[in-house]
C-alpha positions as CSV (number, residue, x, y, z in Angstrom):
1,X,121.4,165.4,110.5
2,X,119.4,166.1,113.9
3,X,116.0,166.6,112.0
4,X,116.6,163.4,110.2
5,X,117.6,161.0,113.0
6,X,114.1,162.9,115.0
7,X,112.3,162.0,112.1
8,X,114.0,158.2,111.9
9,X,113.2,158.1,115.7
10,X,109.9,159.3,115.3
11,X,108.8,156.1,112.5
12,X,110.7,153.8,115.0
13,X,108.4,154.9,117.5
14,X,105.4,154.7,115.6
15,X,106.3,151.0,114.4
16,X,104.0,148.3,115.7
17,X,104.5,145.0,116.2
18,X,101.5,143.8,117.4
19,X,98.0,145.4,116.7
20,X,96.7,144.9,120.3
21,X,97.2,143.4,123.3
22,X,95.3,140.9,122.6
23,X,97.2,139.7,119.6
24,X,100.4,140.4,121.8
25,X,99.0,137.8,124.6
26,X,98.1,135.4,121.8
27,X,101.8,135.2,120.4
28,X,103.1,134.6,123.4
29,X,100.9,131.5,124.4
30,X,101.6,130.5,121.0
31,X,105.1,130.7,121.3
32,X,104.7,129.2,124.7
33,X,103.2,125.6,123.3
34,X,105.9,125.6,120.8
35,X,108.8,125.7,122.9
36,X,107.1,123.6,125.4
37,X,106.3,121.5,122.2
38,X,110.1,121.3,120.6
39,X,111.1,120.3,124.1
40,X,108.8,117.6,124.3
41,X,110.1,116.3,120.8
42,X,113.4,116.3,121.7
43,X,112.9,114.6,125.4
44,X,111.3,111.8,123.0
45,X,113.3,111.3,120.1
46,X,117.0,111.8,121.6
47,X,117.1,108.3,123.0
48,X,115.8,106.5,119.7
49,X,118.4,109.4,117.9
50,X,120.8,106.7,117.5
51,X,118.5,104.2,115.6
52,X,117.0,107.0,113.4
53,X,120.5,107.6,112.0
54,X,121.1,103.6,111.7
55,X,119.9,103.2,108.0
56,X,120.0,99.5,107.8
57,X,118.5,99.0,111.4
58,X,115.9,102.0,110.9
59,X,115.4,99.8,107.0
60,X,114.4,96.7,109.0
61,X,111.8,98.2,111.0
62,X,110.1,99.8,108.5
63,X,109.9,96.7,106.8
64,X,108.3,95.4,109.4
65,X,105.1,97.4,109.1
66,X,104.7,95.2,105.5
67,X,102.3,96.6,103.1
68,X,101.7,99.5,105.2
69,X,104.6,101.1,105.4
70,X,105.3,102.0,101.3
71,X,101.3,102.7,101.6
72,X,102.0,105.0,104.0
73,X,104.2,106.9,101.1
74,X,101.9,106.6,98.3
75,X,99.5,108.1,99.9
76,X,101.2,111.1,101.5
77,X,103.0,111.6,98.1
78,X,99.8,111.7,96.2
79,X,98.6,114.2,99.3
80,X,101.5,116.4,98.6
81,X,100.8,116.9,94.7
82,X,97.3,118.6,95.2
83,X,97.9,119.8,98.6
84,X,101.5,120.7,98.8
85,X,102.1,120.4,102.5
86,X,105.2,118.9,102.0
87,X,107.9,119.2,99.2
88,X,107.9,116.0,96.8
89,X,111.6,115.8,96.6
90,X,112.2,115.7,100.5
91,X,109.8,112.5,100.8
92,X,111.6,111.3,98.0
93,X,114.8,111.3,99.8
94,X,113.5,109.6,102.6
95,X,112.0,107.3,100.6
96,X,115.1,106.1,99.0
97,X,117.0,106.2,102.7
98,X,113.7,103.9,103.6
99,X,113.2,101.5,101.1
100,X,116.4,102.0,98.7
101,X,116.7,103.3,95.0
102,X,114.4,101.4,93.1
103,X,111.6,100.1,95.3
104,X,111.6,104.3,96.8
105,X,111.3,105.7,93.2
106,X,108.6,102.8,92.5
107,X,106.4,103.9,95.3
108,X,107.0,107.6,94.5
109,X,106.1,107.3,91.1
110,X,103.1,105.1,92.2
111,X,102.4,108.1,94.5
112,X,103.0,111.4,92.0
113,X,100.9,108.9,89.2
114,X,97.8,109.3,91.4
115,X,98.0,112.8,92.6
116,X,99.3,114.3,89.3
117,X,95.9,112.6,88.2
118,X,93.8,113.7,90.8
119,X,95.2,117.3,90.1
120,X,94.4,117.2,86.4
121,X,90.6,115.7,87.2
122,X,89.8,118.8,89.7
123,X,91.3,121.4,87.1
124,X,89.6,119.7,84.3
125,X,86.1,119.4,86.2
126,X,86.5,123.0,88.6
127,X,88.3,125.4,85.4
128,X,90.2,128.4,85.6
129,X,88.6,129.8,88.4
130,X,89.3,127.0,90.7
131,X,92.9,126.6,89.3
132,X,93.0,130.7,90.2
133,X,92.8,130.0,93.4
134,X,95.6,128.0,93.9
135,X,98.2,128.9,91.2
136,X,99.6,132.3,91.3
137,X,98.3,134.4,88.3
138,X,101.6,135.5,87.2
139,X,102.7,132.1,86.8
140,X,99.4,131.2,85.3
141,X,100.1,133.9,82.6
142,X,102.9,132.5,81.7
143,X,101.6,129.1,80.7
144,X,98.7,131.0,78.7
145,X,101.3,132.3,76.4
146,X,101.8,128.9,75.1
147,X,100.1,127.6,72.0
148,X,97.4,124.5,72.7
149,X,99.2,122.8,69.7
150,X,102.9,122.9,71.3
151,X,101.1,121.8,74.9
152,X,102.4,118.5,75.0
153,X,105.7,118.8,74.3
154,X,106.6,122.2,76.9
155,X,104.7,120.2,79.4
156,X,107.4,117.5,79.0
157,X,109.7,119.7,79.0
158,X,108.5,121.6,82.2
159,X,108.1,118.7,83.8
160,X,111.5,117.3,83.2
161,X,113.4,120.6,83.9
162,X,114.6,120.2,87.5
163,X,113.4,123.7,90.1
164,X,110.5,124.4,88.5
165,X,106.9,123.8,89.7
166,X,105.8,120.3,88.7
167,X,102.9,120.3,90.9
168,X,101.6,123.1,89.9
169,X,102.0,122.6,86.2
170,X,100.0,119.5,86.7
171,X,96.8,122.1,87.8
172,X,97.7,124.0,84.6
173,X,98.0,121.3,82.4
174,X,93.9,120.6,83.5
175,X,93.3,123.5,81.6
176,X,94.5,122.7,78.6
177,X,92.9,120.0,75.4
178,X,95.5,117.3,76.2
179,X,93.2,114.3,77.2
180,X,94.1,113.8,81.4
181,X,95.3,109.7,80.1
182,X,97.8,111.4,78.2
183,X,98.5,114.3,81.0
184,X,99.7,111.3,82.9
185,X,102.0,110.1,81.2
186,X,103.6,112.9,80.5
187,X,103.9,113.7,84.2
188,X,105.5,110.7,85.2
189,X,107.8,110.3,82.3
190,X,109.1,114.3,82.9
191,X,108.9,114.0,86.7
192,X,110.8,110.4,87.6
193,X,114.0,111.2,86.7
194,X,114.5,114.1,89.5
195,X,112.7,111.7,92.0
196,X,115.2,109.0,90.6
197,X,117.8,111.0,91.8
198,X,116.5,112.3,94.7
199,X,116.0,108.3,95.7
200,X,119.7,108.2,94.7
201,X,120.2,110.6,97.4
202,X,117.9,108.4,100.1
203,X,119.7,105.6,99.3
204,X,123.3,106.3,99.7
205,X,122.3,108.2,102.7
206,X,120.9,105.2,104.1
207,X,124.0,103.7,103.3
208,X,126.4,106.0,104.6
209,X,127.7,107.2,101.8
210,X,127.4,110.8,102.8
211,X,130.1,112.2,101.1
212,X,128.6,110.8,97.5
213,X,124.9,111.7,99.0
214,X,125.8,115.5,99.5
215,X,128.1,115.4,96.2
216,X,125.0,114.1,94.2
217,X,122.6,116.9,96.0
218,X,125.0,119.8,95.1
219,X,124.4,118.7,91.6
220,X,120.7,118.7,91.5
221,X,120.2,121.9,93.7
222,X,122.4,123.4,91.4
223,X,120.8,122.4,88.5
224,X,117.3,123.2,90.1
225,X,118.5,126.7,90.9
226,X,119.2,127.1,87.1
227,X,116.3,125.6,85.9
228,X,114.2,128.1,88.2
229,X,116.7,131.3,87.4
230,X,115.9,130.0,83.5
231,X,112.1,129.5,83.5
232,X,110.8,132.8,81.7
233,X,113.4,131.8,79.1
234,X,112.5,128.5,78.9
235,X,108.6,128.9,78.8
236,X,109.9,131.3,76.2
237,X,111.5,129.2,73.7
238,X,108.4,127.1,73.5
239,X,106.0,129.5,73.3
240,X,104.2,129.9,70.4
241,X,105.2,133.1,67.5
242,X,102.9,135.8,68.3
């Protein structure tokens, strides 16, 4: 018992947190500007807090900005698709908080329509190795084991099944024969019902119908959660017979 909790000492000891002081000092300043940096956010936004939680009055001022404002969320939800910096669903939500059901999912469509084809052109004109880079290869695997003549119809199905990786099936659907026009459409018919909903979401947030909002989000995160528990399965059953 002694020699084991010695020996349990001794790897605590040896632990390392930091691989120099330099790296140490570096942290610390880091952690510094972000503090100093949350702070700042804080001092700024808690007087406007109220008005950012006032959907109809937050609504109006958006709609101020005119053309530029649903720009502004085409553009960044085209960004996210080939970039991923932020999740698709999230923007959708505020999108539908912003704008409302229909006109959010009509500028989120707008928006996935033109990265989902930006994504097919640079795996259709870079190949495998580019699309190696940015989808994992075990994932990447896992699409191979599909047949080329059952392509269309899993991509549909990928694409409509709700937790899985829509953004990146887009840079594996490049890499298959499917002409990109027909890609497309495929994406936005399998992707707009989740963004529907999460608009849905948005919307009765904006609304302050939070009660129905988190009752409706339960349901798609727990249908997300199953359709990412599911995927090998899935990708399975529309694999081709070896």
């Amino acid at each position: 018992m002694d020699r084991s909790l010695g020996s349990l000492r001794t790897r605590i000891g040896e632990l390392r947190v930091f691989a120099s002081p330099r790296s140490r000092r570096r942290f610390a300043i880091h952690l510094v500007v972000a503090v100093v940096v949350l702070v700042a956010l804080t001092v700024l936004v808690r007087p406007h807090l109220a008005f950012l939680t006032d959907g109809p009055a937050l609504r109006a001022f958006i709609r101020g900005f005119g053309f530029w404002a649903p720009l502004v969320l085409v553009v960044l939800q085209a960004v996210q698709v080939v970039v991923a910096p932020i999740p698709g669903q999230l923007l959708a939500v505020a999108a539908g908080y912003l704008f409302g059901t229909w006109w959010g999912t009509l500028y989120n469509v707008v928006g996935i329509t033109i990265g989902s084809t930006v994504a097919f052109w640079l795996s259709r004109r870079f190949g495998r190795a580019y699309v190696e880079r940015i989808v994992h290869e075990e994932a990447l695997a896992t699409f191979d084991t599909v047949s080329e003549d059952y392509a269309r119809p899993t991509l549909l199905v990928l694409f409509l099944v709700p937790g899985l990786p829509d953004d990146v099936l887009c840079f594996v659907g490049g890499l298959t024969e499917v002409p990109i026009r027909q890609l497309v459409v495929l994406a936005v018919i399998g992707r707009t019902p989740a963004f529907f909903l999460a608009n849905v979401v948005g919307d009765l947030l904006g609304t302050d119908r939070v009660a129905e909002a988190v009752g409706l989000a339960a349901v798609v995160l727990v249908l997300s959660v199953l359709g990412y528990l599911n995927r090998d399965r899935i990708v399975s059953l529309l694999r081709s017979e070896p």
